[in-house]
C-alpha positions as CSV (number, residue, x, y, z in Angstrom):
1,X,-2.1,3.0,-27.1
2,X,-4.7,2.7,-24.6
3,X,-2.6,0.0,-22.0
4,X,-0.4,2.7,-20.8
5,X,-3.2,5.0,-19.3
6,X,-5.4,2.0,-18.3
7,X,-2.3,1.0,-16.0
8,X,-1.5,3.9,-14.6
9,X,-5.1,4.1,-13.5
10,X,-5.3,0.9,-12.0
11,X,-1.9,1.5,-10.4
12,X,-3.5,4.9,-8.7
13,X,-6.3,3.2,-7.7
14,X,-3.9,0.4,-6.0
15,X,-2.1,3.3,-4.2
16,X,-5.1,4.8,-3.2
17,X,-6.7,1.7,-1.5
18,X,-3.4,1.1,0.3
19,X,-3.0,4.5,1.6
20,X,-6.4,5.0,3.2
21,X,-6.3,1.9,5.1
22,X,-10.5,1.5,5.3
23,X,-12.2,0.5,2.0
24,X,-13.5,3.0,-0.2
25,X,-16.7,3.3,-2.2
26,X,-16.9,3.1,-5.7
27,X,-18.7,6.8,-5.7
28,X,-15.9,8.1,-3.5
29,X,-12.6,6.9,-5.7
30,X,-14.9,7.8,-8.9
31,X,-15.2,11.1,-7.5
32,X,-11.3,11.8,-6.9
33,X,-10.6,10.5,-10.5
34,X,-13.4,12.8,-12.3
35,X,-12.9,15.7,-9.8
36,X,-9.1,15.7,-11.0
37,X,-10.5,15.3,-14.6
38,X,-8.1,12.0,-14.8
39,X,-10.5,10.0,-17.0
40,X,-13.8,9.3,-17.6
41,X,-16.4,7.3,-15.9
42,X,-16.5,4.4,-18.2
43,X,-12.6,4.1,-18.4
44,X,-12.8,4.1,-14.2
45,X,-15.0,1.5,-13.9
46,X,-13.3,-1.0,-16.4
47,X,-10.0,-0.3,-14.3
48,X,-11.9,-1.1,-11.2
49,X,-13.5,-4.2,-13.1
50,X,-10.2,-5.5,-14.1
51,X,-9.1,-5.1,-10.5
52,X,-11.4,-7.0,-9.4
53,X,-11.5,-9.8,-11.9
54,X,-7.9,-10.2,-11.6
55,X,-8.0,-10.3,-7.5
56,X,-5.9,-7.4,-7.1
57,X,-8.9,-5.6,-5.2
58,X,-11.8,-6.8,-3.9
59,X,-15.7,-5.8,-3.5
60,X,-18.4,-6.1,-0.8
61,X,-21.8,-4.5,-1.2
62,X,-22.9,-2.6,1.7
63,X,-26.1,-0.8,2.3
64,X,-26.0,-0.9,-1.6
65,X,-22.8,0.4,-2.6
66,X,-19.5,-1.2,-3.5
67,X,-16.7,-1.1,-1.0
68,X,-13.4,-1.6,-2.3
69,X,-10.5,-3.2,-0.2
70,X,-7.1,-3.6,-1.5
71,X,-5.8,-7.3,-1.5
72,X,-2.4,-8.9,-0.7
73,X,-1.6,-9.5,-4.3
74,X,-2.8,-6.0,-5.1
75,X,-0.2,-4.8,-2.7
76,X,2.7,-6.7,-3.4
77,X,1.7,-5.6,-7.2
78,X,2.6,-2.0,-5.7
């Protein structure tokens, strides 16, 4: 019951990464998905950790904060 949420969140947080161009913090795509009341913290980050670990996004730490940048398997996944 839960794999049909859990994908449309990873599928918005695809489409967001691809729209903006720039990566994205962790706090600022977090913000737009609690903001819109979408889900919750914990159900956010295990979306971002599955994008991650499956290589559809990727992370860099900057100045001590996660910057997210969508890859080219993320995009085609689009």
């Amino acid at each position: 019951m839960m794999t049909e949420p859990m994908t449309l969140y990873k599928l918005m947080v695809l489409y967001m990464l691809k729209q903006v161009q720039f990566p994205l913090t962790n706090s600022q795509m977090l913000g737009f998905f609690l903001d819109h009341e979408y889900t919750d913290y914990f159900t956010f980050q295990q979306a971002v950790n599955e994008l991650v670990d499956t290589g559809l996004i990727v992370s860099e730490s900057l100045h001590n904060s996660s910057h997210y940048t969508i890859t080219e398997s993320g995009e085609e996944t689009i």
